[in-house]
C-alpha positions as CSV (number, residue, x, y, z in Angstrom):
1,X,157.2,11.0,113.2
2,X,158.4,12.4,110.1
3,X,155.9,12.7,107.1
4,X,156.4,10.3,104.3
5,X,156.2,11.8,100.7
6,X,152.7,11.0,100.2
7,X,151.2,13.2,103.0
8,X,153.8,15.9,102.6
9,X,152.3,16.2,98.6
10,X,148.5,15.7,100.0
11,X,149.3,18.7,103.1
12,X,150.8,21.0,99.9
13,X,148.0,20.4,97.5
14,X,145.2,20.7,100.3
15,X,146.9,24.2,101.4
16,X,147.7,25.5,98.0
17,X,143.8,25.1,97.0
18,X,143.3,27.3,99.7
19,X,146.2,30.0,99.6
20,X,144.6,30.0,95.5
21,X,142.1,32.7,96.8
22,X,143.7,34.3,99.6
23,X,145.1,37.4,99.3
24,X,146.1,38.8,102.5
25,X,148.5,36.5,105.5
26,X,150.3,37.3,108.5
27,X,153.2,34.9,109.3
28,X,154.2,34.3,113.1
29,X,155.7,31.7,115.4
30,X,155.0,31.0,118.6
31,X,157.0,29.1,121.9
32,X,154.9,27.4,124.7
33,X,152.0,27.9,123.1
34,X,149.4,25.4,124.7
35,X,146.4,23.1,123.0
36,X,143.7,25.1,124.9
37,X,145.4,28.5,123.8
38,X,146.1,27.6,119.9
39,X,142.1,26.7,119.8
40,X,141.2,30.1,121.4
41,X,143.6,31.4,118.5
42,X,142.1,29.6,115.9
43,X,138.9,30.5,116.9
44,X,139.7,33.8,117.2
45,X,141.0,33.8,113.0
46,X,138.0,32.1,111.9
47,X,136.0,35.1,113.3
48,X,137.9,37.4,111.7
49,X,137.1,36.0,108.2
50,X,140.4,33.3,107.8
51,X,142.0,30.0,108.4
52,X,145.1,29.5,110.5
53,X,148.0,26.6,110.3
54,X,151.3,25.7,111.8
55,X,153.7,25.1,108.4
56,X,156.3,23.5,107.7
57,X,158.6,26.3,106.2
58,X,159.5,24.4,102.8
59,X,156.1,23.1,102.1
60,X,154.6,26.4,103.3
61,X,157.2,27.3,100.3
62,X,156.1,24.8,97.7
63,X,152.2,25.9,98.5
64,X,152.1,28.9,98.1
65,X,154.2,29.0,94.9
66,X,152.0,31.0,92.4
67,X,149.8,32.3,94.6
68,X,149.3,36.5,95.8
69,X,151.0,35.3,99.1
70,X,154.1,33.5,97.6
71,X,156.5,36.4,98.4
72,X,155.9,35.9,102.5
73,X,156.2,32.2,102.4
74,X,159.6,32.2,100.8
75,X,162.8,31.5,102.7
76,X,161.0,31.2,106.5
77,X,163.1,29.8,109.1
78,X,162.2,28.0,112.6
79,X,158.5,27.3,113.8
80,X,156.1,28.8,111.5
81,X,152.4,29.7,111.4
82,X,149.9,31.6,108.8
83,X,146.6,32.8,108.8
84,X,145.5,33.9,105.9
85,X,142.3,35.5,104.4
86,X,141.0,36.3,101.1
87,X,138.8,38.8,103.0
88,X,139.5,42.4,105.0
89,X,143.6,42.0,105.9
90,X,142.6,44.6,108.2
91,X,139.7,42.5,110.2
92,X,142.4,39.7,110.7
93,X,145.4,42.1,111.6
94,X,143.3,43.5,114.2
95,X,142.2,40.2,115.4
96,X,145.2,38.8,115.9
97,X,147.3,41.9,117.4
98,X,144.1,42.0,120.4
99,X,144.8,38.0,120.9
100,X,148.5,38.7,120.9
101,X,148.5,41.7,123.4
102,X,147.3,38.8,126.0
103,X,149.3,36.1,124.7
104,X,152.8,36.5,124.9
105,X,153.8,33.1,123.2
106,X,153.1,34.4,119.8
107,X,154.6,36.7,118.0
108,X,154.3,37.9,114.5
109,X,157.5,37.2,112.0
110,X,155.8,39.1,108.6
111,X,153.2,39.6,106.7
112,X,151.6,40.4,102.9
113,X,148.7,42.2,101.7
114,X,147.6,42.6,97.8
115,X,151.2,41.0,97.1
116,X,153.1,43.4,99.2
117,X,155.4,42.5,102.3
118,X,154.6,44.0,105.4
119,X,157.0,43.8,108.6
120,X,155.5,43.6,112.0
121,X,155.5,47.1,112.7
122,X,153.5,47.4,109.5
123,X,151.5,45.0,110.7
124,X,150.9,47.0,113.5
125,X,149.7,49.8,111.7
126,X,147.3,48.2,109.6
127,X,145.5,47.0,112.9
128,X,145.3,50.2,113.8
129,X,143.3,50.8,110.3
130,X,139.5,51.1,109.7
131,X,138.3,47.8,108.3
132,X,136.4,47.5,105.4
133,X,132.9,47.8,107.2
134,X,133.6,50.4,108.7
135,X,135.1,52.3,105.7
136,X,131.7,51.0,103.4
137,X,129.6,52.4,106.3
138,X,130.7,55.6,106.4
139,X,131.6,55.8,102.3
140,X,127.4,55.0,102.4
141,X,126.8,57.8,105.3
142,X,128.2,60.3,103.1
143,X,126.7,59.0,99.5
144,X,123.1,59.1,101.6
145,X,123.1,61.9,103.5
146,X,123.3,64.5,100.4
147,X,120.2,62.4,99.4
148,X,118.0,62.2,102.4
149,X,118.8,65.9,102.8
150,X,117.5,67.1,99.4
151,X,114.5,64.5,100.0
152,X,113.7,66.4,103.0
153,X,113.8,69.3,101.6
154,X,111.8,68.3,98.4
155,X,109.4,66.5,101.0
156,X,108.9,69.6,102.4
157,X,108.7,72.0,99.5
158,X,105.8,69.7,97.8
159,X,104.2,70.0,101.4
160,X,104.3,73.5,101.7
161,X,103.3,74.2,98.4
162,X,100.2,71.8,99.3
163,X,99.4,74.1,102.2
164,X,99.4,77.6,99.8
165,X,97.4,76.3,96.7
166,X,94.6,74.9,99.6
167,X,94.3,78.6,100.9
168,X,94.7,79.9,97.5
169,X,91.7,77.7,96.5
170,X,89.9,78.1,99.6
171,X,90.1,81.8,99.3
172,X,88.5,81.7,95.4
173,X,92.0,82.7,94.1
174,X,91.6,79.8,91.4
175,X,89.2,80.6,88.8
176,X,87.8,83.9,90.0
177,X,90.0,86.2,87.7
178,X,88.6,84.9,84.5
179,X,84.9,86.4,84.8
180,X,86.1,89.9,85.6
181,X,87.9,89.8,82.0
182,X,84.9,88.0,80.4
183,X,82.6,91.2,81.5
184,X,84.8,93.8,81.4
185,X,85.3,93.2,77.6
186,X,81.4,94.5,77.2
187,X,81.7,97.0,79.3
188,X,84.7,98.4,77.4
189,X,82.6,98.3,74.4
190,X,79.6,99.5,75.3
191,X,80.9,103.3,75.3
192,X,82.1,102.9,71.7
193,X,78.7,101.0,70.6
194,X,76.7,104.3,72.0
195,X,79.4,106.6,70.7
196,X,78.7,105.1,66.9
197,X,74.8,105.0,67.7
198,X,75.3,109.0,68.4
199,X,77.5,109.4,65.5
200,X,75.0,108.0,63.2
201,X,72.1,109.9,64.9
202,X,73.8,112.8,64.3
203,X,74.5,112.2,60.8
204,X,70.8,112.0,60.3
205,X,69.8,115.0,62.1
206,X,72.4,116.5,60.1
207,X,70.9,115.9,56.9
208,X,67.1,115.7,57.8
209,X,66.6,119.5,57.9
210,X,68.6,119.9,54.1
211,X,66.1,117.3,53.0
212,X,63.3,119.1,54.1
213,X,64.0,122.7,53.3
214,X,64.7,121.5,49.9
215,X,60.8,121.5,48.9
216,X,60.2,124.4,51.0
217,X,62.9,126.6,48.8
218,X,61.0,124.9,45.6
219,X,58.0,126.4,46.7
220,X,59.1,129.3,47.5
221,X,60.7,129.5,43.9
222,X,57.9,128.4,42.3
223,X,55.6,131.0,43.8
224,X,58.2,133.7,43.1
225,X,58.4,132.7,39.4
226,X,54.5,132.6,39.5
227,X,54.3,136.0,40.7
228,X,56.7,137.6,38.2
229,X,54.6,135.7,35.6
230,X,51.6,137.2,36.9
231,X,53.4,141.3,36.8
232,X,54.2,140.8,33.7
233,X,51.1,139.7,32.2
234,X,49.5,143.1,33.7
């Protein structure tokens, strides 16, 4: 029964809001293709992160018309299909290229990622790609493993260190060398301190006996003088 203008403007609006966001599809067609078999399929692109519909090729045209997936939806002849994702184009390539290696009665026509057309061998490839997952998972392996490396090795550095200033401190090591310096300080100066005590006593002895034969001379000159005094009087 064909579709009367109404519901052909209401199936473009409904799948133009959602090719707005998407910006990875893959475009097949299928022959044979059974109820039981296109729910499996569905299923199977819903997992994968994206929606799935049979088109019709001018209002697949008409929806898509602004969008990052225009260029794939442009000019498509015969029985048409998209699924389309605004998530990894790699999660729903591989998806659909396992589901297609049993199933026969699809196959792929095109496809467009970030804008750019891909054919089917291309399409190929990028199922054959990493998915984003498993790119972020080993981008993080190598950002953290630098990190819990040198945390290891800091870990064990601090722990080490732990270990020697315990026997360090165990063994008096801390401390101990400041009370040698203290004494040896008066021991150093105690030789001078005597050497300046002899010094000085010598100093006095020195001049103790030129004090003291000082009166003695005077005497003596004294009794000289009185005995020439005493000669010449006679």
């Amino acid at each position: 029964m064909a579709l009367t203008k109404a519901k052909k403007n209401a199936k473009v609006k409904q799948l133009a809001t959602e090719l707005e966001t998407s910006t990875s599809a893959i475009i097949g067609t299928f022959k044979g293709l059974t109820a039981s078999k296109d729910f499996e399929l569905r299923k199977v692109i819903r997992a994968a992160g994206g929606n799935y519909h049979v088109v019709k090729n001018k209002l697949a045209a008409k929806s898509a018309e602004g969008t990052k997936v225009e260029a794939a939806l442009q000019g498509l002849k015969g029985v048409s299909s998209v699924a389309y994702t605004s998530g990894d184009p790699v999660a729903l390539a591989k998806a659909l290229s396992t589901w297609v290696k049993d199933n026969a009665e699809f196959t792929f026509k095109l496809g467009i990622v970030d804008g750019k057309v891909i054919d089917v061998a291309q399409i190929d490839s990028l199922a054959k790609l990493p998915g984003k997952e498993e790119l972020f998972s080993k981008l993080l392996f190598l950002i953290q493993s630098p990190a819990q490396r040198l945390a290891t090795v800091i870990n064990a550095t601090g722990r080490n260190l732990a270990v020697v200033v315990n026997m360090a401190a165990e063994q008096g090591k801390f401390g101990a060398p400041a009370a040698p310096v203290a004494a040896a300080a008066p021991v150093a100066e105690a030789p001078a301190a005597e050497a300046a005590a002899a010094h000085v006593e010598e100093s006095a002895a020195g001049e103790q006996p030129s004090g003291a034969e000082q009166p003695e001379n005077g005497t003596a000159s004294q009794a000289g003088e009185a005995a020439s005094s005493e000669a010449a009087e006679g």
